[in-house]
Backbone bond lengths (Angstrom), bond angles and torsions (degrees), N, CA, C in turn:
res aa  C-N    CA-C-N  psi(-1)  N-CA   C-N-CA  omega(-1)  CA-C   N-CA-C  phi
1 X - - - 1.448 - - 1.534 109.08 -
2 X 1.108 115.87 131.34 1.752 128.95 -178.34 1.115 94.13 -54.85
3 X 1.621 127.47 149.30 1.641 144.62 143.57 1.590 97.45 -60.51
4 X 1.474 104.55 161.74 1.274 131.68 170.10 1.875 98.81 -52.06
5 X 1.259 118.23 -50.97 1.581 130.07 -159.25 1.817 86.72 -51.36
6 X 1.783 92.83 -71.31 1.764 106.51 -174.09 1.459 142.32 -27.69
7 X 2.118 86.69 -38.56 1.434 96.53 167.39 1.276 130.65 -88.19
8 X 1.598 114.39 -4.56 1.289 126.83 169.82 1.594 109.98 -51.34
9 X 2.142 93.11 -68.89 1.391 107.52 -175.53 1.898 121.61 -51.17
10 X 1.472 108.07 -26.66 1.635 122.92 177.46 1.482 104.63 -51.79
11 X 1.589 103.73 -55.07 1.250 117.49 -154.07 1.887 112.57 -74.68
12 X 1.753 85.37 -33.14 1.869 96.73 165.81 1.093 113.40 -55.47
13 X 1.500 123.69 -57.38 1.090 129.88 -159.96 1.103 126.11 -70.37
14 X 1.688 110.95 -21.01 1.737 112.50 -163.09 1.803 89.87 -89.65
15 X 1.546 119.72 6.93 1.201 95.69 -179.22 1.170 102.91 -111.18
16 X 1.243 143.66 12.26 1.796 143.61 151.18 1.441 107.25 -50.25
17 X 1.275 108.82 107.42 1.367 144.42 -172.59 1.823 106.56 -47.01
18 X 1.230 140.08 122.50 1.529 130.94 -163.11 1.472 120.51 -50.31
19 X 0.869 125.54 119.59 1.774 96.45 -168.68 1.877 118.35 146.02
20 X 1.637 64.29 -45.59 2.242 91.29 -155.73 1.352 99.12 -98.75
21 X 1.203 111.58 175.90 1.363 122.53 174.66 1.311 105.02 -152.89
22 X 1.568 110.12 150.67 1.687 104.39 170.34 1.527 87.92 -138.51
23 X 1.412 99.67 178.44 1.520 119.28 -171.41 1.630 117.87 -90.39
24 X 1.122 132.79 147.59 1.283 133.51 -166.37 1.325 105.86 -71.46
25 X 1.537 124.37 -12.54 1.542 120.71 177.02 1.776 99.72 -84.03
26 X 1.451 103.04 -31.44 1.160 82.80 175.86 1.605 138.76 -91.35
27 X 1.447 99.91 -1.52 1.514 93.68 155.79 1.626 111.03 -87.38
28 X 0.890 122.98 0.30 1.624 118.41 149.60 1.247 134.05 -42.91
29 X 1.512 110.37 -56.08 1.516 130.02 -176.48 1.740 88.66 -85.65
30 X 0.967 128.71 -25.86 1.475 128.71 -163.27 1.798 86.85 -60.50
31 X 1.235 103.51 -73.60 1.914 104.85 178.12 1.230 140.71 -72.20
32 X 1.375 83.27 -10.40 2.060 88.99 169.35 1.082 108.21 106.13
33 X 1.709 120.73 33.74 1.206 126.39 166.96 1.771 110.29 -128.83
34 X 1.073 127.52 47.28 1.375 101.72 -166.24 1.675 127.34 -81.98
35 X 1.455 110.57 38.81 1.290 103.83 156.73 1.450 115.34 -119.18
36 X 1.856 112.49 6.97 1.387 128.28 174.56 1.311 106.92 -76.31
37 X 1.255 137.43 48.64 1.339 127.37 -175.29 1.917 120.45 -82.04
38 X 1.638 82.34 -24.94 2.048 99.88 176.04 1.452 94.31 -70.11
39 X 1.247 124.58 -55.25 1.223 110.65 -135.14 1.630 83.08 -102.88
40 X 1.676 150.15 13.58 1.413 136.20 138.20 1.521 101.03 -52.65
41 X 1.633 123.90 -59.15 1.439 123.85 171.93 1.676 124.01 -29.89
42 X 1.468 103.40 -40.28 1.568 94.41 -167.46 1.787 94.43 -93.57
43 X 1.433 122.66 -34.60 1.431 99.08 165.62 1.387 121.33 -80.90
44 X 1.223 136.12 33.36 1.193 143.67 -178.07 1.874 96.93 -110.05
45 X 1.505 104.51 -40.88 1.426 104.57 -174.38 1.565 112.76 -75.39
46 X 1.305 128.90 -19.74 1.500 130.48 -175.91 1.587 111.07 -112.13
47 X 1.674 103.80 19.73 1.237 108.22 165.01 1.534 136.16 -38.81
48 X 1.242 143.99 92.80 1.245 161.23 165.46 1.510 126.14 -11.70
49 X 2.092 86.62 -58.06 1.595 91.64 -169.35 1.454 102.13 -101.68
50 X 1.083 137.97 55.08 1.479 120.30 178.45 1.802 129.39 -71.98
51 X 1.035 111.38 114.13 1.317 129.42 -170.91 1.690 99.05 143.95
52 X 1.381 122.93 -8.20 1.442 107.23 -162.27 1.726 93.73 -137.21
53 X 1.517 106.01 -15.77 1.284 112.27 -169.63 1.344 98.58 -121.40
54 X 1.640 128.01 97.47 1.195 108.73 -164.04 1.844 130.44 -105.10
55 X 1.280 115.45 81.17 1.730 134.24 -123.68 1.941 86.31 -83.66
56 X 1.732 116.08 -11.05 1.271 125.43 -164.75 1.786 90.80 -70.52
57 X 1.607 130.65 -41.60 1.316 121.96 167.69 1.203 133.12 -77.05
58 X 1.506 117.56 41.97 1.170 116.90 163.29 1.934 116.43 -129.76
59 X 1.216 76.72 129.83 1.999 70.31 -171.94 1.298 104.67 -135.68
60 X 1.660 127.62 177.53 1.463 126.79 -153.99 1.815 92.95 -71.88
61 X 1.126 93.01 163.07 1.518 110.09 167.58 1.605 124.49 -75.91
62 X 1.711 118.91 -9.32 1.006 122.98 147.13 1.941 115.99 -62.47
63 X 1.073 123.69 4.20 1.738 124.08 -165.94 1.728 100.27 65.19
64 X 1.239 133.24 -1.89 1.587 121.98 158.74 1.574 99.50 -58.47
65 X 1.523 99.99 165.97 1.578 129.98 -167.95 1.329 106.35 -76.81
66 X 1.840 115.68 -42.46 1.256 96.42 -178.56 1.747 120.55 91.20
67 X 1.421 128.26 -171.45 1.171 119.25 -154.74 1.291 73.23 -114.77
68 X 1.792 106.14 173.12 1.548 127.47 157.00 1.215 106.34 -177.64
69 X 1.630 113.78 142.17 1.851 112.03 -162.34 1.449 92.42 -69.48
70 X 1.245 145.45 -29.29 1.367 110.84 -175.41 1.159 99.51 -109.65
71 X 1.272 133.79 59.66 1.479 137.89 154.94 1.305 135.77 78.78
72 X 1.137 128.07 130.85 1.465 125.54 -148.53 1.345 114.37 -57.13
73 X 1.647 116.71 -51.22 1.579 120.48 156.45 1.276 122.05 -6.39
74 X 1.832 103.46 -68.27 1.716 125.63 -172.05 2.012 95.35 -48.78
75 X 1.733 88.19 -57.89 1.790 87.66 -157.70 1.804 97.41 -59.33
76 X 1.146 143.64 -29.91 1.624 129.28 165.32 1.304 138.35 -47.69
77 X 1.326 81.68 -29.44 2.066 106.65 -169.30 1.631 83.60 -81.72
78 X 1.234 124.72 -70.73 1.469 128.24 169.17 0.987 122.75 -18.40
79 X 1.839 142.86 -58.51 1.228 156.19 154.20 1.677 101.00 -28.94
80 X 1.551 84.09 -97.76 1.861 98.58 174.90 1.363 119.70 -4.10
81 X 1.462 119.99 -59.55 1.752 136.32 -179.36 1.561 100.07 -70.12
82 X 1.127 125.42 -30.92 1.482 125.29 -168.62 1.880 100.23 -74.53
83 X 1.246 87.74 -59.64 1.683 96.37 -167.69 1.998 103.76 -69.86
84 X 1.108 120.18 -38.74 1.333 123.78 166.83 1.558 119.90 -54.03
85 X 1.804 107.17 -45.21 1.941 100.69 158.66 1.152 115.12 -36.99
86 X 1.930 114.64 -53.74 1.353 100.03 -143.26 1.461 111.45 -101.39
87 X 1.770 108.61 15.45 1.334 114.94 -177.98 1.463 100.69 -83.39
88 X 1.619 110.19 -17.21 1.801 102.96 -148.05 1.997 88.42 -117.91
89 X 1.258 119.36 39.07 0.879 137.49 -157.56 1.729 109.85 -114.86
């Protein structure tokens, strides 16, 4: 069962628009934590709802890729298909 913190970060996250990406500091400041930026990462990695919670648009605040449990590769290929829907759209 998610912590109170987790469902904050779920609830940030599922609202990053398809396409986009923001940085894990900034779903930090998004909930009222912005020096929690590690630990959006580690509840981002034991994410629950995936398909509804989509943790693949969030990447470091340098614009690097960042972590993702099935591997950073996966989370690019993921992007790529996102932004390619909405070009051919």
């Amino acid at each position: 069962m998610p912590t109170g913190f987790e469902k904050k970060v779920y609830l940030a996250v599922s609202k990053i628009p398809k396409g986009q990406t923001r940085s894990y500091k900034w779903v930090a400041a998004k909930i009222g934590r912005p020096k929690a930026y590690r630990a959006v990462g580690n509840a981002l990695n034991k994410n629950p709802y995936i398909g509804i919670v989509p943790c693949h648009r969030v990447i470091r605040a340098d614009g690097s890729i960042g972590g993702f449990a099935k591997g950073a590769a996966r989370k690019r290929q993921m992007l790529k298909k996102e932004i390619a829907s909405l070009r051919s759209q």
